[in-house]
C-alpha positions in Angstrom: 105.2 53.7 -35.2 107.6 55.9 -35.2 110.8 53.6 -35.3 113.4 56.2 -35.3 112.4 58.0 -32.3 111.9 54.7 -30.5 115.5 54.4 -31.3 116.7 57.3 -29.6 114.5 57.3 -26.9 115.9 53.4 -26.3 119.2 54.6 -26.6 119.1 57.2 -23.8 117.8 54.3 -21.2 120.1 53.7 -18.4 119.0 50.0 -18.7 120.6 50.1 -22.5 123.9 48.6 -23.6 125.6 48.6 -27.0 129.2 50.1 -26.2 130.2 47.1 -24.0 130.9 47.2 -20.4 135.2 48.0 -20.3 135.9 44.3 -19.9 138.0 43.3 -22.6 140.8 42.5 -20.8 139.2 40.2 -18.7 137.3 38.0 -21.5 140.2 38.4 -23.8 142.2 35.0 -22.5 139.1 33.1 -22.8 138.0 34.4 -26.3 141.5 33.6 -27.7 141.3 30.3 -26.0 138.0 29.4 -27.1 138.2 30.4 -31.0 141.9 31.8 -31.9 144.0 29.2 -33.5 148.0 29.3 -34.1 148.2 27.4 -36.9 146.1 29.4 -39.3 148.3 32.5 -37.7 151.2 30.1 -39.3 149.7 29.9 -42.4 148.6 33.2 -42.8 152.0 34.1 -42.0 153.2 31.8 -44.8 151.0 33.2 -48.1 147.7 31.2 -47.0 148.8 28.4 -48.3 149.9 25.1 -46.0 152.0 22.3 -47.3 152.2 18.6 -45.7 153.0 15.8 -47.7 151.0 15.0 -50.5 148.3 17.7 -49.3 148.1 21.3 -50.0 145.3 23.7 -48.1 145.0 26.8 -49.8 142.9 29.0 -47.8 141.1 32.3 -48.7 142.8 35.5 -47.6 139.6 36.5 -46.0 137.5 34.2 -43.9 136.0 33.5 -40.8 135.2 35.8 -37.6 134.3 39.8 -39.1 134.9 42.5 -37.0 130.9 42.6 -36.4 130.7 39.0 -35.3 133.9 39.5 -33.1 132.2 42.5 -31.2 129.0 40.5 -30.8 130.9 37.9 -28.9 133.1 39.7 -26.7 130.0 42.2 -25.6 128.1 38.3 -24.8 131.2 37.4 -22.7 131.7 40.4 -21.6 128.0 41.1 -20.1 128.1 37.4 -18.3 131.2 38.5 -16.5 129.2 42.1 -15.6 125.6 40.0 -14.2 127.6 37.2 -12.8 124.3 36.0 -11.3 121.6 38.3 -12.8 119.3 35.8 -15.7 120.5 36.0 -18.9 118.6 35.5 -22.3 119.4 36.1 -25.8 116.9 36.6 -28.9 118.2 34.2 -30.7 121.6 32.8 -31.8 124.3 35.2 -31.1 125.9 34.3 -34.4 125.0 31.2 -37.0 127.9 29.6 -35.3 126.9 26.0 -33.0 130.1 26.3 -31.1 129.9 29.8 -30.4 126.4 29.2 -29.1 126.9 26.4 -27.3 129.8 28.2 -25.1 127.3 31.1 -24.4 124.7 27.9 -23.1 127.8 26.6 -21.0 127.7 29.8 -19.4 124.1 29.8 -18.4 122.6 32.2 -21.0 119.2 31.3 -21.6 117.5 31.4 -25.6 114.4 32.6 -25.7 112.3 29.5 -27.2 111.1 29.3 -30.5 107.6 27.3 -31.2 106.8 26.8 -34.9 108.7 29.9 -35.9 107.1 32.4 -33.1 109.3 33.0 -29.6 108.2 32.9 -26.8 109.4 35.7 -24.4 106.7 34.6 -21.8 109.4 33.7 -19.5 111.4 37.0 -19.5 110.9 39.0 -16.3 111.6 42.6 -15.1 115.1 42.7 -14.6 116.6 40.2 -16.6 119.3 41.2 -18.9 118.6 40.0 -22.7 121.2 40.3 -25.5 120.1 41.2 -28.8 122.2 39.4 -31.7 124.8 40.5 -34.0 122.0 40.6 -36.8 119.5 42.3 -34.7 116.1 42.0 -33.2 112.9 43.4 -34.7 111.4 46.7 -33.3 108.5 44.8 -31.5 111.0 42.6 -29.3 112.9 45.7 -28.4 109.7 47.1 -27.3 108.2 44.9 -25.5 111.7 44.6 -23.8 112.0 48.0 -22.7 108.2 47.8 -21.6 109.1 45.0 -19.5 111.8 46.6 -17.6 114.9 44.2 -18.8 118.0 45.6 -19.4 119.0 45.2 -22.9 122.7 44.5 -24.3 122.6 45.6 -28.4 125.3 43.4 -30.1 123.6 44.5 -33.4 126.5 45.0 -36.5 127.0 48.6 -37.3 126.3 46.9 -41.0 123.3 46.2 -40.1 122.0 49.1 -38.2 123.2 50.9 -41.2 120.2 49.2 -43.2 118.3 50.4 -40.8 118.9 53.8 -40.9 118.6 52.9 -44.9 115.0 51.9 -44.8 113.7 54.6 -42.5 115.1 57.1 -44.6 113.0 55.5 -47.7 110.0 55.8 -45.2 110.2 59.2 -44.6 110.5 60.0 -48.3 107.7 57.6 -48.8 109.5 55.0 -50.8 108.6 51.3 -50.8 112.0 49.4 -49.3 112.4 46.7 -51.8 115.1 44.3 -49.1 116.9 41.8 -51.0 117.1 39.2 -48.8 115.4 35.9 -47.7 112.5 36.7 -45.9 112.5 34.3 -42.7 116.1 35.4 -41.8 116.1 37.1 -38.7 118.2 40.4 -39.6 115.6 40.8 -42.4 112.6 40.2 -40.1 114.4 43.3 -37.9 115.5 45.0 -41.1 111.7 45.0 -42.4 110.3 46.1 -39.2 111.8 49.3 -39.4 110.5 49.8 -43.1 107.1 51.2 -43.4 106.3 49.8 -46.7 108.5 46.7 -48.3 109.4 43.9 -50.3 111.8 41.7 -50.0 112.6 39.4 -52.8 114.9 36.6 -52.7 116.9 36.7 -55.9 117.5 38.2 -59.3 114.1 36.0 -60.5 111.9 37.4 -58.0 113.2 40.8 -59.0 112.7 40.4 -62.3 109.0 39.4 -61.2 108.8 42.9 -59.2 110.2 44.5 -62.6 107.9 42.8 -64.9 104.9 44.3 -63.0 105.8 47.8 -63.0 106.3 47.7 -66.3 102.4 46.3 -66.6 103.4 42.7 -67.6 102.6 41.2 -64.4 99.4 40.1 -63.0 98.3 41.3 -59.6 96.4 38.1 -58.7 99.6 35.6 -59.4 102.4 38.7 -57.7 100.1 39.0 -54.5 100.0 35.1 -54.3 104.1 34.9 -54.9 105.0 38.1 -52.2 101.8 37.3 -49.6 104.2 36.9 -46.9 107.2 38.9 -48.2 105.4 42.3 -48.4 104.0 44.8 -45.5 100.5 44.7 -44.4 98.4 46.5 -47.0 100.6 45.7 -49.8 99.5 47.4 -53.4 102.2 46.3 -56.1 100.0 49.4 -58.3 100.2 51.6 -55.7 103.3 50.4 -53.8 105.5 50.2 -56.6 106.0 53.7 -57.9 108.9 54.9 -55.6 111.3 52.4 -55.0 114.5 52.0 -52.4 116.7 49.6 -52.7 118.2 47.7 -49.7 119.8 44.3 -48.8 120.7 41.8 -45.8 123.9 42.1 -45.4 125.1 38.5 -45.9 123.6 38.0 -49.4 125.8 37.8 -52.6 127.1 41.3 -53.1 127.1 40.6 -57.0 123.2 40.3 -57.1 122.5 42.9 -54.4 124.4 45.2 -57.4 122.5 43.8 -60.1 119.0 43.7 -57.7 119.9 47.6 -57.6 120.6 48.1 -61.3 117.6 46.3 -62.4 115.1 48.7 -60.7 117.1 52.0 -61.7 116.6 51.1 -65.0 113.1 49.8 -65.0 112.4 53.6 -63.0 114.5 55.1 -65.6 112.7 53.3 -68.4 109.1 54.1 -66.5 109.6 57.7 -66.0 112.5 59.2 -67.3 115.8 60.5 -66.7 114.1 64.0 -65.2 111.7 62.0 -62.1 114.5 59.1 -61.8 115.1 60.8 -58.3 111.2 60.9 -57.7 110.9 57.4 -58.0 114.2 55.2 -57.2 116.5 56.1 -54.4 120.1 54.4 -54.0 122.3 53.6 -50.8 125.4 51.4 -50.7 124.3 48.8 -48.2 126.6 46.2 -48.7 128.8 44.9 -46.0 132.4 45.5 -46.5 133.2 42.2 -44.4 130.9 40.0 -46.8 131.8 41.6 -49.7 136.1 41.1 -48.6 135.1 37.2 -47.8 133.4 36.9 -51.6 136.2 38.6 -52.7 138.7 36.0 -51.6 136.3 33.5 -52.6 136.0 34.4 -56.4 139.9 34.6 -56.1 140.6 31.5 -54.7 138.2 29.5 -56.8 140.6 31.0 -60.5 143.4 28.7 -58.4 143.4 25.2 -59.4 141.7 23.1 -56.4 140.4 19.5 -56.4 138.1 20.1 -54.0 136.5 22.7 -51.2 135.2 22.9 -48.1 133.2 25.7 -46.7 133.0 25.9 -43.0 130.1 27.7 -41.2 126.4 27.1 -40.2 124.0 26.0 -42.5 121.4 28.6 -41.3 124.8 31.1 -42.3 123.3 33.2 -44.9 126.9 34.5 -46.0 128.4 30.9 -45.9 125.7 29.5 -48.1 127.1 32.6 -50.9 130.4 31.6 -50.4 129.2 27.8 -51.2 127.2 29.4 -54.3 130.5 30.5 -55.6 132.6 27.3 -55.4 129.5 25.5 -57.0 129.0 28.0 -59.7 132.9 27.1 -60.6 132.3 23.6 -60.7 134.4 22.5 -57.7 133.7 19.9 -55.8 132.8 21.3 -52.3 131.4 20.4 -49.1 129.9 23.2 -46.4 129.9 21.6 -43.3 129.3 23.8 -39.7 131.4 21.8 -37.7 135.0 20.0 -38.0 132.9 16.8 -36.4 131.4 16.2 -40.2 134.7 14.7 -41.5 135.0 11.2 -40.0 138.7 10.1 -40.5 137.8 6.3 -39.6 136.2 6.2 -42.8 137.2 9.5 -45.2 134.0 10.4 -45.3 132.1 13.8 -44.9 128.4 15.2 -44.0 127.3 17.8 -45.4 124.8 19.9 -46.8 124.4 21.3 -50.5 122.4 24.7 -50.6 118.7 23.9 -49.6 118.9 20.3 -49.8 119.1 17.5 -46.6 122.6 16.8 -45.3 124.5 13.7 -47.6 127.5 11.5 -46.2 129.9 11.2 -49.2 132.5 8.5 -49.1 136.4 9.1 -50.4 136.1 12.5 -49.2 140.2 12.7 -49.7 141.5 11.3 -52.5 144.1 9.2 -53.0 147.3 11.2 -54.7 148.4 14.4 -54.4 145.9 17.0 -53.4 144.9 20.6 -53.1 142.3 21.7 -51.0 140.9 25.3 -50.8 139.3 26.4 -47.7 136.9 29.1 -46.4 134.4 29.9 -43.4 131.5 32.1 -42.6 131.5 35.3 -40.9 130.3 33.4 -38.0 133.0 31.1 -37.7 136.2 30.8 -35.5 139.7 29.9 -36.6 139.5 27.5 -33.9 137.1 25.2 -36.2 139.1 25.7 -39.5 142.1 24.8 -37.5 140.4 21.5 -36.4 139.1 20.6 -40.5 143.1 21.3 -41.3 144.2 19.0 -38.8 142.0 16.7 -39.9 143.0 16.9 -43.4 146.4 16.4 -42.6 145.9 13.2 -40.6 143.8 11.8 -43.6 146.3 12.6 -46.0 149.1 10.3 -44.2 147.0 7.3 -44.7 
């Protein structure tokens, strides 16, 4: 299929939205209402940092809400107020964000349901209006959307449609697109779709697995049986492997993304040569500048001396599980938690979830004495919430 020209040809249907519908104004009150917070403008105002008794918050100097996320939201406001009565669905979550999405629910948009890992768009009808999510939807939903006759609203991140454009390129110059990025998150599903032939591998191991293979240490039986549902159909590691393009979801850890991307120019450069490198490895900075400003803040607030962290986002949040990675990989004490509700101040203690494993209640969350907390969200996360963990915080600190 050829993805690109679907693009365009999409793009030039009247029954095709991605600029919005000249409703700011009138969604503005309730987006400010709903996620905007003046005490983190207060302590933004005052170095990031927030003082109250015997606790100090240090937040990071970039968090929460991107400019991506915030465009994604406004265009789902915005396109309730423009079908005021027409059926609305989205794809899937408009952002990892329960609050966020449960607002959008409050205002009668419908989620397309999702059995065992497979949606079900049987219930979508000619004429419905369907929202595609900040991280995108794959090519096939798109198509059979616009087959259907729905009118489509694209809240897809520029970021993200720049992968895109990324991976198409390596399939017209008949490169494999080796996506880091973990292969059952939805922007990589839609990123892969628009690949001819990929790869996606998780982290700097399975690289090195990819890596090991071209340079004939691998064994095809053992990679087919790692990559069988990371690859395209038809995968051939010997055949497949030979021209490579590197690309990424935009929410992984920017620091292995780089490394992901130096580890196959080398292994090209050691395989063929400084005179065919461009015959077989092709570069593009993929990297989101929002994710890569939030890890940013991240690796600089973790050098400042903190008892203890909390990361705020959901824990399907791709970017807020890396900003977790980083307090962890300092040795802080930290807690991610999606919502302010996981801090019970009856008992000082918090729910939350570490990396892949099942949420855990620890008790003393707060310690006794004098106490510096650092705090951070997602991408998908308002200020609204991290005001909420604050004022929590402080209330647990006066006991």
């Amino acid at each position: 299929m050829d993805t690109h020209a679907f693009k365009r040809s999409l793009h030039h249907s009247e029954r095709y939205n991605r600029r919005g519908f000249g409703r700011a104004e009138e969604v503005a009150e309730n987006l400010e209402q709903a996620y905007q917070s003046g005490l983190i403008g207060t302590i933004r105002d005052n170095g990031y940092k927030l003082t109250h008794g015997r606790l100090k918050v240090r937040l990071a100097e970039a968090f929460g809400f991107c400019w991506g996320v915030e465009r994604a939201v406004a265009m789902a406001y915005e396109t309730r107020r423009h079908y005021p009565s027409e059926r609305l669905w989205i794809t899937n979550e408009i952002i990892h964000n329960p609050s966020v999405n449960d607002h959008l629910r409050e205002m009668d948009v419908l989620f397309i349901p999702v059995d065992e890992g497979v949606k079900d768009f049987s219930g979508v009808t000619s004429g419905d209006v369907v929202i595609l999510p900040a991280f995108g939807a794959t090519v096939q939903e798109m198509q059979l959307l616009n087959e259907r006759g729905c009118h489509i609203v694209d809240t897809t991140c520029p970021w993200v449609s720049k992968v895109w454009n990324t991976v198409e390129k390596h399939k017209k110059h008949t490169f494999t697109s080796v996506i880091h990025g973990k292969v059952k998150h939805e922007e990589t599903l839609a990123t892969s779709s628009f690949a001819g032939t990929y790869l996606v591998v998780l982290d700097l191991e399975e690289a090195q697995i990819v890596v090991d293979y071209i340079l004939g240490k691998g064994n095809r039986e053992a990679f087919m049986q790692r990559f069988a549902k990371a690859c395209s159909e038809g995968f051939d590691p010997d055949r497949d492997l030979e021209r490579l393009g590197v690309a990424n979801q935009t929410t992984m850890l920017k620091s292995e993304t780089e490394e992901i991307g130096r580890m196959f120019e080398r292994t090209m450069l050691n395989k063929y040569g400084p005179t065919d490198l461009n015959e077989h490895f092709l570069a593009y900075n993929t990297i989101c500048d929002a994710t890569q400003e939030r890890q940013d803040a991240m690796f600089s607030l973790v050098d400042e001396p903190l008892d203890l962290m909390v990361v705020i986002g959901g824990f399907n949040s791709s970017n807020t599980t890396h900003l977790q990675e980083i307090a962890i990989s300092r040795g802080i004490r930290s807690f991610h938690i999606d919502t302010p509700d996981r801090i019970d101040e009856t008992t000082n203690s918090i729910e939350h979830k570490l990396l892949s494993e099942d949420l855990k209640r620890d008790q003393i969350f707060l310690p006794p004495g004098p106490v510096t907390v650092g705090i951070t969200s997602g991408a998908s996360t308002p200020d609204r919430a991290v005001e909420a963990v604050i004022e929590k915080l402080m209330r647990l600190s006066e006991n």
